[in-house]
C-alpha positions as CSV (number, residue, x, y, z in Angstrom):
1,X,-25.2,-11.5,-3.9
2,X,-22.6,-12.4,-6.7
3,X,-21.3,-9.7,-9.0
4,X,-23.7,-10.9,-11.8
5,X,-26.6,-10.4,-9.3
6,X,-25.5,-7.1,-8.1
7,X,-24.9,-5.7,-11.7
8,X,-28.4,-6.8,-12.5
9,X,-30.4,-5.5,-9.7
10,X,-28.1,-1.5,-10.6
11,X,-29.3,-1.8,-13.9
12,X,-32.6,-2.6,-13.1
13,X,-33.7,-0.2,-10.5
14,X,-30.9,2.2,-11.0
15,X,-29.3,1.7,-7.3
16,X,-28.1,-1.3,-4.9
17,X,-29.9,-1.7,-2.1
18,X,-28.4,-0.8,1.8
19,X,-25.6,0.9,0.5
20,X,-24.6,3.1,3.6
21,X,-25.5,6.5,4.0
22,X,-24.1,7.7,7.9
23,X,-21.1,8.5,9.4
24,X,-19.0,5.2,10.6
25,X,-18.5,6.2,14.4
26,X,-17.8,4.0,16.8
27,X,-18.8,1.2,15.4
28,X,-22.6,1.7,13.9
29,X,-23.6,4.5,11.1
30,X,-24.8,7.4,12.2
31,X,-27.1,10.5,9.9
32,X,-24.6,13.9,10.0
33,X,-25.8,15.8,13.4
34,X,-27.4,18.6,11.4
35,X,-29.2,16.0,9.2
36,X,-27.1,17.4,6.3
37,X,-26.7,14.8,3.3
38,X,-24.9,14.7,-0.3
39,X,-25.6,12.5,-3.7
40,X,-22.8,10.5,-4.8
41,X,-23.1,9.8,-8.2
42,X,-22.5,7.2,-11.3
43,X,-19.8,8.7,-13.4
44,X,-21.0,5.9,-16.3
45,X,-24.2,7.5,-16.0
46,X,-23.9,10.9,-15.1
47,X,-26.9,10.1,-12.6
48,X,-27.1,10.0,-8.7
49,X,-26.4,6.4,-7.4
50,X,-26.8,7.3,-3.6
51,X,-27.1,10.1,-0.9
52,X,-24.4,10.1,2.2
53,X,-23.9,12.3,5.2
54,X,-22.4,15.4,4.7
55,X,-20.5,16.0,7.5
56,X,-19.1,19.2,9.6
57,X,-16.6,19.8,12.2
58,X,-19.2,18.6,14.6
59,X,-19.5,15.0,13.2
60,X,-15.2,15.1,13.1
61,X,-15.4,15.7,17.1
62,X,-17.6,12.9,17.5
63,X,-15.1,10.6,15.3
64,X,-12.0,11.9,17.4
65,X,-13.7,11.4,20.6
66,X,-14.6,7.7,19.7
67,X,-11.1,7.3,17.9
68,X,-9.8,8.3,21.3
69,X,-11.7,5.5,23.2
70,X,-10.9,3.3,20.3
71,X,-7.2,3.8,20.7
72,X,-6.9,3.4,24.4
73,X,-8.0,-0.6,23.6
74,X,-6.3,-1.1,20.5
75,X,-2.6,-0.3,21.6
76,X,-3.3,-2.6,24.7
77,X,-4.0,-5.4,22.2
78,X,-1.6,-7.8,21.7
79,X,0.5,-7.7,18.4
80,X,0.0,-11.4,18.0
81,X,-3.9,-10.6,18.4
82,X,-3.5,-7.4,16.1
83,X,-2.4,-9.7,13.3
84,X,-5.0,-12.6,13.4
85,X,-7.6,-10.0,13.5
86,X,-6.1,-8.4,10.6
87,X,-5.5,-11.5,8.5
88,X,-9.6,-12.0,9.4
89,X,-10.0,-8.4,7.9
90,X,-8.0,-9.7,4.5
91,X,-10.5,-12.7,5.1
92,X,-13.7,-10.8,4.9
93,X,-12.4,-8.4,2.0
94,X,-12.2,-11.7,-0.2
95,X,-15.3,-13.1,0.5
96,X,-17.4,-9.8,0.2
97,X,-15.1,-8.9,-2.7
98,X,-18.0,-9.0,-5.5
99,X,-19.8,-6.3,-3.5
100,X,-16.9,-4.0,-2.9
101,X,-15.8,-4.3,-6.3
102,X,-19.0,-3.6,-8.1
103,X,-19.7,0.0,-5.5
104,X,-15.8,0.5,-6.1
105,X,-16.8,0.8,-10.1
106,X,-20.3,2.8,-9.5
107,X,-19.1,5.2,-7.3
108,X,-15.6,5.9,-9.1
109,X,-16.4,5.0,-12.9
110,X,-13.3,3.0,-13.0
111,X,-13.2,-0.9,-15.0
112,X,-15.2,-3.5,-13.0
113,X,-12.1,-5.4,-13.7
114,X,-9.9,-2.7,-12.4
115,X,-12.1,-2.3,-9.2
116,X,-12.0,-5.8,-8.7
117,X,-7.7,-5.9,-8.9
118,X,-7.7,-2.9,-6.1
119,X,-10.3,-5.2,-3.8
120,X,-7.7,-8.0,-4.3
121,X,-4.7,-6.0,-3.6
122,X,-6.2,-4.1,-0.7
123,X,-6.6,-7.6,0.9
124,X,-2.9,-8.3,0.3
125,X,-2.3,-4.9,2.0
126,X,-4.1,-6.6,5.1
127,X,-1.9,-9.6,4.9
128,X,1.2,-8.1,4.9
129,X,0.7,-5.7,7.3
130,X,-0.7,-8.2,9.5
131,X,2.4,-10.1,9.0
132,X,4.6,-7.1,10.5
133,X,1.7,-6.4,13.4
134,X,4.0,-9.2,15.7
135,X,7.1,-7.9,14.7
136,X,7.8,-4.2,15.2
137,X,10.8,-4.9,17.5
138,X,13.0,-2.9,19.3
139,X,16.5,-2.7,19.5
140,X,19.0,-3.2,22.9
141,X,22.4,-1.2,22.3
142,X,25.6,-2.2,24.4
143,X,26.0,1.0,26.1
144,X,28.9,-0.8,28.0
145,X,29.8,-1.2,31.7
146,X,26.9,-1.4,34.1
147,X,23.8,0.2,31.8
148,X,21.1,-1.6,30.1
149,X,19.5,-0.1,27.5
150,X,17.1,-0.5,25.1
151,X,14.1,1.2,22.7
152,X,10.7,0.3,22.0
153,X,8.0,1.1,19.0
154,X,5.0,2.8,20.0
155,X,1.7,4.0,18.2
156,X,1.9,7.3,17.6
157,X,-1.9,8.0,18.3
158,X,-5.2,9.2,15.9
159,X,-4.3,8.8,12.6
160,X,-6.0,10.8,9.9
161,X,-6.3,9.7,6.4
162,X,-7.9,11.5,3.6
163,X,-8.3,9.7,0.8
164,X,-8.8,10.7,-3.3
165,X,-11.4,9.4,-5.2
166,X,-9.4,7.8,-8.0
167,X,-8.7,4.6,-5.8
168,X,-11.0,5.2,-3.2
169,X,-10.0,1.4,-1.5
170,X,-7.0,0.9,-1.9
171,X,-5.4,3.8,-0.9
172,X,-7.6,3.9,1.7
173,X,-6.4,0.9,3.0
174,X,-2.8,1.4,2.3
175,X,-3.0,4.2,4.8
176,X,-4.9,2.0,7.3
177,X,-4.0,-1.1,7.3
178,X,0.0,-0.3,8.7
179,X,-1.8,2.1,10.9
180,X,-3.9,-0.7,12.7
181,X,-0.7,-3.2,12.5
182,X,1.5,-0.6,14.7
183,X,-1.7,0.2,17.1
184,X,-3.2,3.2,15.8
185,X,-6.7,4.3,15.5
186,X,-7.9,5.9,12.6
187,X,-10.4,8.7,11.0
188,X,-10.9,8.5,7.3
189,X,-12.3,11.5,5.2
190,X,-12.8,9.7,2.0
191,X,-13.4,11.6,-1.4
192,X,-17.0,13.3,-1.9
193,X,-17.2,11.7,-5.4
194,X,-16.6,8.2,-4.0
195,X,-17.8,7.7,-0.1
196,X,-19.5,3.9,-0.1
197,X,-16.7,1.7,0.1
198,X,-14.7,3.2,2.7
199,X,-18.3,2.7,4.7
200,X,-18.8,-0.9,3.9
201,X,-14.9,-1.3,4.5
202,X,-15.4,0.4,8.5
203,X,-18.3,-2.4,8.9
204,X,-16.3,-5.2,7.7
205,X,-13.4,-4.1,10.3
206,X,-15.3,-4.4,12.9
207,X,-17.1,-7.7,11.7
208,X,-13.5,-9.4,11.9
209,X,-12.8,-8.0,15.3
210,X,-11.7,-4.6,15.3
211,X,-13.0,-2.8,18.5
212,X,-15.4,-0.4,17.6
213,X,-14.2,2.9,17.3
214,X,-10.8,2.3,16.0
215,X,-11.8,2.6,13.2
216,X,-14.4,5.8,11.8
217,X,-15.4,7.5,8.4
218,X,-16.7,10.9,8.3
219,X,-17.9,12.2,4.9
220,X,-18.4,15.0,3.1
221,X,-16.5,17.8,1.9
222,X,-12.8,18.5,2.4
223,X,-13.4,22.3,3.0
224,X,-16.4,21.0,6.0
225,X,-14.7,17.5,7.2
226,X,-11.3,17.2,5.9
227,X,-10.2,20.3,7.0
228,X,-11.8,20.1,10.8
229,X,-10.2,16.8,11.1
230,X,-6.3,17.9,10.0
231,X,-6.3,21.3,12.0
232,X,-7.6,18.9,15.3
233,X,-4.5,18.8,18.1
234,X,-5.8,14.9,18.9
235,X,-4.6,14.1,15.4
236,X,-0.8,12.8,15.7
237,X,-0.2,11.9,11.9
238,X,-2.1,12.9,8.5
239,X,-1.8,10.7,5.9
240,X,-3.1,12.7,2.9
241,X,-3.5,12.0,-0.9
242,X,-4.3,14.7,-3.4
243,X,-3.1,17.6,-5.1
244,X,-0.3,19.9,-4.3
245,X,-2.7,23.2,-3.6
246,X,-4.1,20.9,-1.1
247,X,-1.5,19.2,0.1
248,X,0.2,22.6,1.1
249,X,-3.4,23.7,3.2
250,X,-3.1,20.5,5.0
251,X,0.4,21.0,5.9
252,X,-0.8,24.4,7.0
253,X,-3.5,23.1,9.1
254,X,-1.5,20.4,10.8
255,X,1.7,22.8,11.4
256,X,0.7,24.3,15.0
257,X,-0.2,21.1,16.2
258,X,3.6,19.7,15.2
259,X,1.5,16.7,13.0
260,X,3.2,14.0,11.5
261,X,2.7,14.2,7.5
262,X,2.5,11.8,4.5
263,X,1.8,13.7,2.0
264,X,1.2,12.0,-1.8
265,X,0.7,14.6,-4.0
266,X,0.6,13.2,-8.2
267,X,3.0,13.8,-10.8
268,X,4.0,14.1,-13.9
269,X,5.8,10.8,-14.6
270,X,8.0,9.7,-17.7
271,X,8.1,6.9,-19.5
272,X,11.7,7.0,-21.0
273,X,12.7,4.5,-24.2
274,X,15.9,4.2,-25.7
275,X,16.8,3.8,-29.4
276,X,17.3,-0.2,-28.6
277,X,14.3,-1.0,-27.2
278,X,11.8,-2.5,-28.6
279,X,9.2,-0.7,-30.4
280,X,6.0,-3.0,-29.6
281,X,6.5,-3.8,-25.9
282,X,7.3,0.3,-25.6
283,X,4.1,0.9,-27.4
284,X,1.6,-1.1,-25.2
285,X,3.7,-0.6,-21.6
286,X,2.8,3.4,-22.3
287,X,-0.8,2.4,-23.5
288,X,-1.3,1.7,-20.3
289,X,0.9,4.0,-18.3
290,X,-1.6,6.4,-19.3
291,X,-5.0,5.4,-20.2
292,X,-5.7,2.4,-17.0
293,X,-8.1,4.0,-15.1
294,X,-8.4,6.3,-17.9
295,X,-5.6,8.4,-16.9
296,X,-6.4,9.2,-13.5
297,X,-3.6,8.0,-11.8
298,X,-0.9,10.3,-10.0
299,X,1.6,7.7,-10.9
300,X,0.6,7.7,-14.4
301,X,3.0,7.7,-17.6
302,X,1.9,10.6,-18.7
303,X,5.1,11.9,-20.6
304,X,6.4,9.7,-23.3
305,X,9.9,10.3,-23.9
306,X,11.3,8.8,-27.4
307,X,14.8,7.9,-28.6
308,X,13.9,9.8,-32.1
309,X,14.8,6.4,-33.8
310,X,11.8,5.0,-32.1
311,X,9.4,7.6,-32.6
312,X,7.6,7.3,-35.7
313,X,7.5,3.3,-35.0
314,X,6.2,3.5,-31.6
315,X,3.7,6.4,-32.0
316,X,2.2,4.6,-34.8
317,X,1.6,1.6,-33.0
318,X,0.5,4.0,-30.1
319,X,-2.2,6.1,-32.0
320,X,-3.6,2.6,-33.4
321,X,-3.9,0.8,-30.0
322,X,-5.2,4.0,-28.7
323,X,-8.4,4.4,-31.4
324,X,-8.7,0.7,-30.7
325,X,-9.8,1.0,-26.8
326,X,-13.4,0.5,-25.7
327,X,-15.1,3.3,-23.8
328,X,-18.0,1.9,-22.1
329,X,-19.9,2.0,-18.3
330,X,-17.2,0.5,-16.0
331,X,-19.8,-2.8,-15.4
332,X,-19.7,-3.5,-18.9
333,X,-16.0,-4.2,-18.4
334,X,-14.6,-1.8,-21.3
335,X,-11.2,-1.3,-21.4
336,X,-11.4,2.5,-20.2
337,X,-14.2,3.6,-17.7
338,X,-15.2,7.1,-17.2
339,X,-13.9,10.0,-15.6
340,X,-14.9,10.8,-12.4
341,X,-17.0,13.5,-12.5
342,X,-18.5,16.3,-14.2
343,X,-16.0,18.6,-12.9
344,X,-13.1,17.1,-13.6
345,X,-13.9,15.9,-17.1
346,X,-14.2,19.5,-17.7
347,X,-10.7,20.3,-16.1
348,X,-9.6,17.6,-18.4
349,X,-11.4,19.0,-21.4
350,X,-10.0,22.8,-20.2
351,X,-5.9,21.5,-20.8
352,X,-7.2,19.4,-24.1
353,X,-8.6,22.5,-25.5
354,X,-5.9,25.0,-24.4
355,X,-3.4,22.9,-26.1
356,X,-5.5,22.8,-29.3
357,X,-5.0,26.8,-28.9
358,X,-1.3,26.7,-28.9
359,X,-1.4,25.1,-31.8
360,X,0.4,21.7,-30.4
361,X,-0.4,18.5,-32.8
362,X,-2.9,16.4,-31.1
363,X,-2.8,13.2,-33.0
364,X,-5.7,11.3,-31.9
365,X,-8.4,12.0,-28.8
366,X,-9.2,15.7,-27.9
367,X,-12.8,15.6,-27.1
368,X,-15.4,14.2,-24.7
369,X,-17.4,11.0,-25.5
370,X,-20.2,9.2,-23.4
371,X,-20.6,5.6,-23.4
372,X,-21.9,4.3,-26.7
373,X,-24.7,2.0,-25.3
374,X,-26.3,4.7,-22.9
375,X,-25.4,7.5,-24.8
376,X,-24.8,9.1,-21.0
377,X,-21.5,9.3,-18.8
378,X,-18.9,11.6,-18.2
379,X,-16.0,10.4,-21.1
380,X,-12.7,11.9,-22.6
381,X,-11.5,10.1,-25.2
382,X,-7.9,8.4,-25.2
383,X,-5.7,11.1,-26.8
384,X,-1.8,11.5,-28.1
385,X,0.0,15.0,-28.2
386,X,3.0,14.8,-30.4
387,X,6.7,16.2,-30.3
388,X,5.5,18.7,-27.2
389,X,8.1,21.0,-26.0
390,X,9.5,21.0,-22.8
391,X,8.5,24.1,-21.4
392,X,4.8,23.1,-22.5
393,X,1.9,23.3,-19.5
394,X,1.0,20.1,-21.0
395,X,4.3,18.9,-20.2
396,X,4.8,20.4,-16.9
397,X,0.8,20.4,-15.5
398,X,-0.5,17.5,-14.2
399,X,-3.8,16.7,-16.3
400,X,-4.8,13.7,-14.7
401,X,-6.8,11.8,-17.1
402,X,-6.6,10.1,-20.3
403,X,-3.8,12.6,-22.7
404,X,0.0,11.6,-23.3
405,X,2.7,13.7,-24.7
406,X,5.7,12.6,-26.3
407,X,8.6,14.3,-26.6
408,X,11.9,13.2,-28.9
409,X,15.4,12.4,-27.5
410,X,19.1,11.9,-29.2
411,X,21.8,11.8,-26.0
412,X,20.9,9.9,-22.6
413,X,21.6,13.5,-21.1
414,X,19.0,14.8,-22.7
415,X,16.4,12.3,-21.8
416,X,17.4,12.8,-17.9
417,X,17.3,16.1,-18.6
418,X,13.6,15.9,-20.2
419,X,12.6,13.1,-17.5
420,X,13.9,15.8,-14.5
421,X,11.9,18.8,-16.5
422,X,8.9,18.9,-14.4
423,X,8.5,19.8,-10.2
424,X,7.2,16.5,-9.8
425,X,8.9,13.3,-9.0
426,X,7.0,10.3,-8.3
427,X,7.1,7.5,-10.8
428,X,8.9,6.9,-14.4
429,X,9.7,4.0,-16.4
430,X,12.5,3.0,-18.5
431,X,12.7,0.7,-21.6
432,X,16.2,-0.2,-23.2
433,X,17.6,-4.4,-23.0
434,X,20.8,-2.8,-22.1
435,X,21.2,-2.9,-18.2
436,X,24.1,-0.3,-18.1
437,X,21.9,1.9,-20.0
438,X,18.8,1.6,-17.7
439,X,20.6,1.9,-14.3
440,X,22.0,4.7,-15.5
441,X,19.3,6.4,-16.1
442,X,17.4,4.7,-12.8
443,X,20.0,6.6,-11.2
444,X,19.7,10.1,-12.7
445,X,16.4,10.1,-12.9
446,X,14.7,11.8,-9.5
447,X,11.4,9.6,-8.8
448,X,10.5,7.7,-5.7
449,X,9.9,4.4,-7.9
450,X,11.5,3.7,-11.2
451,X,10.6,0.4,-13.3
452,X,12.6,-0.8,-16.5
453,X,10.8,-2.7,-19.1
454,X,7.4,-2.4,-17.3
455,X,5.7,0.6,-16.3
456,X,3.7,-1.1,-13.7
457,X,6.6,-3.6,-11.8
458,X,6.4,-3.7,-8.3
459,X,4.0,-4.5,-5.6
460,X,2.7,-4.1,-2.6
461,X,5.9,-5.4,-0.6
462,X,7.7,-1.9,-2.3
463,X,8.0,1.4,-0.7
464,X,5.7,4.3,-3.0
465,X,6.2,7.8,-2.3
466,X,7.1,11.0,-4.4
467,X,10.1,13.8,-4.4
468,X,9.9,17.4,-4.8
469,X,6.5,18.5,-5.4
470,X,5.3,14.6,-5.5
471,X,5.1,15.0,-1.9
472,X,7.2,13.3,1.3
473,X,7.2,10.0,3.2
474,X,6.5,6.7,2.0
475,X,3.9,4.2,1.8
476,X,3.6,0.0,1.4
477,X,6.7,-1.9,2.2
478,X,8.0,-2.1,5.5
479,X,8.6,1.6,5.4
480,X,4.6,2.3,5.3
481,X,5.2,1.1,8.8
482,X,7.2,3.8,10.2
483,X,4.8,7.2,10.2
484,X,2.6,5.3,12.3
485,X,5.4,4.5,15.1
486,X,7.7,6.1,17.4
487,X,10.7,5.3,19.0
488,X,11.5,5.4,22.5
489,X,14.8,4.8,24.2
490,X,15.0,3.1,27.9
491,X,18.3,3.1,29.8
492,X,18.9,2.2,33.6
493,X,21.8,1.5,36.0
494,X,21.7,-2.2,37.2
């Protein structure tokens, strides 16, 4: 079915048809052992677009005991047959790309537009990594006299990758695909709020030829499944995305088992322009720092920081582009979709309205909408807060949705200084034409990614990864490669 189709038969009957509802084990769905199921809902809608398995530590056994089998046939398999099967995978993903796009946009509430770009991209993700599947070489040091030596890259084992609902695919796959390309088998935990696509995903890998079993889903909760599967010895590396309360549990959980960790864990990213930059371009790169995916985005420029010579320019231009975007039921293709759930948009709404209480100056925004066909949804409308100071929880929490706050700047040493002012560091972005000026700052600024004159530069081919309370280690690139894989070293006396 084409995306027209599938958008017509949702809004006729309400659903799609065969969307999966089991566990992905070993190949085939399976119902949760004690029969115990969840609704996933429409966040456009605010209705229930599907039931899944909700599963418990017994379902995570089953997983680890298939992802067991799985693993003792995929590290066998040839590199050069790990990557053809892989390139098949990024295949598949593009011809079946209208179906995981349009469930991508149900089940999360993004943009179809913006579900379709992460379908896209997590096919790329296949590519490259298949690319590097044939080419994790080892090294043989000159160890002199009559010893030859030299070290090989192994899988490091059952991978375990829990994945956030804001980009349910492609950080699912950013996680698996390098996993797969060094030999690893996988469990995935995806997000309650946003289960299908990492289903249909696990059927399409083994469609293009992964052995069954490599690859397994178990959903449901994080305090039922997610937890089970990070505190289980057979796990060798956890590749986790979500908050930082989180975070630390499942760094707890994996500690007696001495588990490898990448841990991604948001932020609280600036978006730093200097007094020569220009005004426009400034104005619509932090439009959509903040508001794509209406804000819910750890990377997200959610800190606007303003030469003062800029401000009033750029926050005029701001507030007006702002009131100008389209809320609307991600299929409709709006230019913001909604927020997740009915939870979170109250999380959202909890900061919004705290900050209303402090008095701080909120210049457009700062209430919940629903989507003006349907009158239904869980919305938040885009909003600005204005000249917020530093020591602000709206400055130093992570909101995660769609609210900006700007802050004023004279010296560059104060914008470091206000860029640095949080205990995150994952992203920030830096407008000036002068280069001096921006590397500089790229510098001084502590962020695993920094991008001048575009918020969103880079790609797939770069390493992403936070400092501080952003998290550790480092995914895409070459160096997504590297928790999956372990080095041995192999010396003998001719």
């Amino acid at each position: 079915m084409t995306a027209a189709d599938l958008i017509h038969t949702y809004r006729t009957t309400g659903t799609l048809p065969h969307l999966p509802q089991g566990h992905f084990i070993d190949g085939a769905l399976h119902p949760a052992l004690d029969g115990a199921e969840m609704d996933s809902f429409d966040p456009g809608r605010a209705q229930v677009l599907g039931r899944f398995a909700a599963g418990s530590a017994a379902d995570v056994d089953r997983a680890l005991s298939a992802a067991e089998r799985g693993f003792a046939v995929w590290r066998d398999t040839p590199p050069a047959t790990r990557c053809r099967i892989l390139i098949a995978v990024a295949m598949l993903i593009r011809a079946e790309a209208d179906l995981l796009a349009v469930v991508e946009s149900l089940d999360s509430g993004k943009t179809l537009a913006e579900a379709q770009g992460d379908i896209a991209g997590s096919a790329r993700l296949f590519e490259y990594y298949a690319g590097a599947a044939d080419k994790l070489d080892g090294r043989s040091p000159d160890l002199g006299g009559a010893t030859v030596a030299f070290t090989s890259r192994e899988p490091v084992g059952i991978t375990a990758h829990i994945v956030p609902w804001n980009y349910p695919t492609s950080t699912l796959v950013r996680g698996i695909a390098p996993a797969l390309a060094a030999g690893c088998s996988a469990v995935v935990k995806p997000a309650e709020t946003t289960p299908f696509t990492a289903l249909l995903l696990a059927d399409l890998l083994v469609r293009a030829g992964v052995p069954a079993g490599v690859v397994n889903v178990v959903t449901g909760t994080g305090a039922e499944a997610g937890a089970a599967l990070v505190r289980d010895p057979r796990v060798r590396h956890v590749t986790f995305t979500g908050s930082v309360d989180t975070g630390i549990d499942v760094m707890r959980a994996a500690a007696p088992n001495v588990t490898g960790l990448t841990l991604e864990l948001g932020g609280k990213s600036p978006l730093v322009a200097f007094g020569d930059a220009k005004a426009d371009q400034v104005a619509e790169g932090a439009l959509w720092a903040i508001f794509s995916n209406s804000g819910q985005i750890c990377s997200a420029g959610s800190r606007l920081i303003l030469h003062r010579s800029l401000h009033d320019e750029v926050l005029s231009r701001l507030v007006e582009r702002a009131r100008g975007l389209r809320l609307g039921h991600g299929l409709g293709n709006p230019d913001m979709g909604a927020i997740n759930s009915a939870l979170h948009l109250s999380r959202v709404a909890a900061h919004v309205d705290a900050a209303r209480d402090r008095g701080l100056d909120i210049v457009t925004g700062g209430h919940a909408l629903q989507d003006p066909e349907s009158g239904l949804g869980w919305f938040y409308a885009p909003t600005i807060l204005d000249r917020v100071a530093s020591d602000d929880p709206a400055v130093r929490q992570e909101i995660f949705g769609p609210v900006l706050t700007v802050q004023v700047f004279d010296e560059i040493d104060e914008a470091v200084a206000l860029a640095n002012g949080t205990d995150f560091a994952l992203n920030a972005g830096i407008y000036t034409p002068d280069i001096s000026t921006a590397l500089q700052a790229a510098r001084r600024i502590d962020a695993g990614q920094i991008a001048i004159n575009d918020y969103w530069a880079g790609g797939i081919e770069l390493p992403f990864g936070g400092n501080r309370k952003s998290g550790f280690g480092r995914e895409k690139g070459l160096e997504g490669l590297e928790a999956y894989t372990r080095t041995k070293s192999i010396a003998f006396a001719v």
